[in-house]
C-alpha positions as CSV (number, residue, x, y, z in Angstrom):
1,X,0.9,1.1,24.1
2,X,3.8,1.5,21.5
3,X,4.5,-1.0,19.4
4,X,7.2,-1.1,17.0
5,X,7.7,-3.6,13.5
6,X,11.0,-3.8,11.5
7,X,9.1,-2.1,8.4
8,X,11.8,-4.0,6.3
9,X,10.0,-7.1,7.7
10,X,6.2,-6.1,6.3
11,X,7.8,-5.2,2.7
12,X,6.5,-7.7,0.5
13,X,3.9,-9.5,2.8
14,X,0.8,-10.6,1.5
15,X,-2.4,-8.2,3.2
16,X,-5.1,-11.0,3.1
17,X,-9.0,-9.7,3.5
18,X,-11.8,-10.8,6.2
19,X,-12.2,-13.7,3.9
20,X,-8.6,-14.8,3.9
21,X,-8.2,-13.6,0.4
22,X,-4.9,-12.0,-0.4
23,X,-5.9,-8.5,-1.4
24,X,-1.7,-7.5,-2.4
25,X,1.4,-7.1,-0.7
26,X,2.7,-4.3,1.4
27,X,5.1,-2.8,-0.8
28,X,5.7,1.1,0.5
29,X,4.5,2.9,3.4
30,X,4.0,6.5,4.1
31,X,4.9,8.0,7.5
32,X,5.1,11.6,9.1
33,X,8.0,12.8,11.3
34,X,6.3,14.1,14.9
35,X,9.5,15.0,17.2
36,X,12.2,12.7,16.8
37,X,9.8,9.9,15.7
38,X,8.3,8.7,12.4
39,X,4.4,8.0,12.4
40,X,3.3,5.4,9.8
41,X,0.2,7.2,8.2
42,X,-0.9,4.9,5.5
43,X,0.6,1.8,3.6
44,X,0.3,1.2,0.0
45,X,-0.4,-2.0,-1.5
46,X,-0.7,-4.2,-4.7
47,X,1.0,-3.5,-8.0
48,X,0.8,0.0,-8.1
49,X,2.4,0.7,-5.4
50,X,5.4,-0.5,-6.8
51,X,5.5,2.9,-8.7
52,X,5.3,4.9,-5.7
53,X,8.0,2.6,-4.4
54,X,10.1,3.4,-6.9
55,X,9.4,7.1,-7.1
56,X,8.3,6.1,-10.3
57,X,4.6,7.0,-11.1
58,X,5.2,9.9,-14.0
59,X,7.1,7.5,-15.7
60,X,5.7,4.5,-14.8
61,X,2.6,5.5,-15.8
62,X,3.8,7.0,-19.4
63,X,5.6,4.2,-20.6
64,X,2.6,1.4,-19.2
65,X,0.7,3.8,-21.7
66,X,3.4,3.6,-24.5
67,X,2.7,-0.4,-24.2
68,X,-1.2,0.2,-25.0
69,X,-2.4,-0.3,-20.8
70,X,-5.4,2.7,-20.8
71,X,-5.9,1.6,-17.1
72,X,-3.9,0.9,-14.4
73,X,-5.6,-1.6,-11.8
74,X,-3.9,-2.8,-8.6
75,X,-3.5,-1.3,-5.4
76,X,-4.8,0.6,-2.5
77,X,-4.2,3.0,0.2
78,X,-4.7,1.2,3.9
79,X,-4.8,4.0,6.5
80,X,-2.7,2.7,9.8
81,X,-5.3,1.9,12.1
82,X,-7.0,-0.2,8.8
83,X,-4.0,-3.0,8.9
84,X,-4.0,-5.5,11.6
85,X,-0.7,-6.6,12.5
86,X,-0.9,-8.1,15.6
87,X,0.5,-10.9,13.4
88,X,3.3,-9.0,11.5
89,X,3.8,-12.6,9.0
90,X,0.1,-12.0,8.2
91,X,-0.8,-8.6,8.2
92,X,-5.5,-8.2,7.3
93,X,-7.3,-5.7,6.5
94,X,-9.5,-4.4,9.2
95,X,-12.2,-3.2,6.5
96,X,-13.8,-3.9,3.8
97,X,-11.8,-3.6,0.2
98,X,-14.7,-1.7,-0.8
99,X,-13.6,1.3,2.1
100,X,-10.0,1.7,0.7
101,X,-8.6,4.5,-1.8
102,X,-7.9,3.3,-4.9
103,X,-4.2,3.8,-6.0
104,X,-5.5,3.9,-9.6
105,X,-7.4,6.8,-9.1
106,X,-4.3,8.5,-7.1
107,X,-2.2,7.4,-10.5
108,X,-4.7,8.7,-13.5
109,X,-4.5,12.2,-11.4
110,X,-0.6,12.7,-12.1
């Protein structure tokens, strides 16, 4: 079964936790072009992910470390098949936060 979501409709939305915690909102998502169609891979959540967003991180990242922050906390990478959104107003995590890649660690690489 296909399904298909307006991504402009999950931008912004609030990924709440098994525990109904809000974890951080949707705010980019990665996809792969197979054919003539575009896979979502992984979406990217929290603060941090404003930066990829923007196609900001290099610089992002310098000046947040011109204004004295040493470390950058506040998003993660959800893999596809790790987002519920069989309710696309209230998209949850289908794991544990504790599973999820770190977008800080992705951001102290660059």
């Amino acid at each position: 079964m296909t399904t298909e979501i307006h991504l402009e409709l999950l931008l912004g939305k609030p990924v709440l936790d098994s525990t109904g915690k809000t974890v951080g909102r949707i705010e980019e998502v990665r996809a792969e072009q197979q054919g003539e169609e575009w896979i979502v891979k992984e979406y990217l959540i929290g603060y941090a992910a404003v930066l990829e967003r923007l196609s900001a991180w290099t610089i992002g990242l310098g000046i947040l470390h011109l204004l004295g922050a040493h470390k950058i906390h506040g998003g993660y990478t959800v893999p596809w098949d790790k987002l519920d959104l069989t309710d696309p107003d209230n998209p949850r995590l289908r794991c544990s936060l504790d599973t999820l890649k770190s977008l800080d660690e992705q951001l102290q690489d660059i």
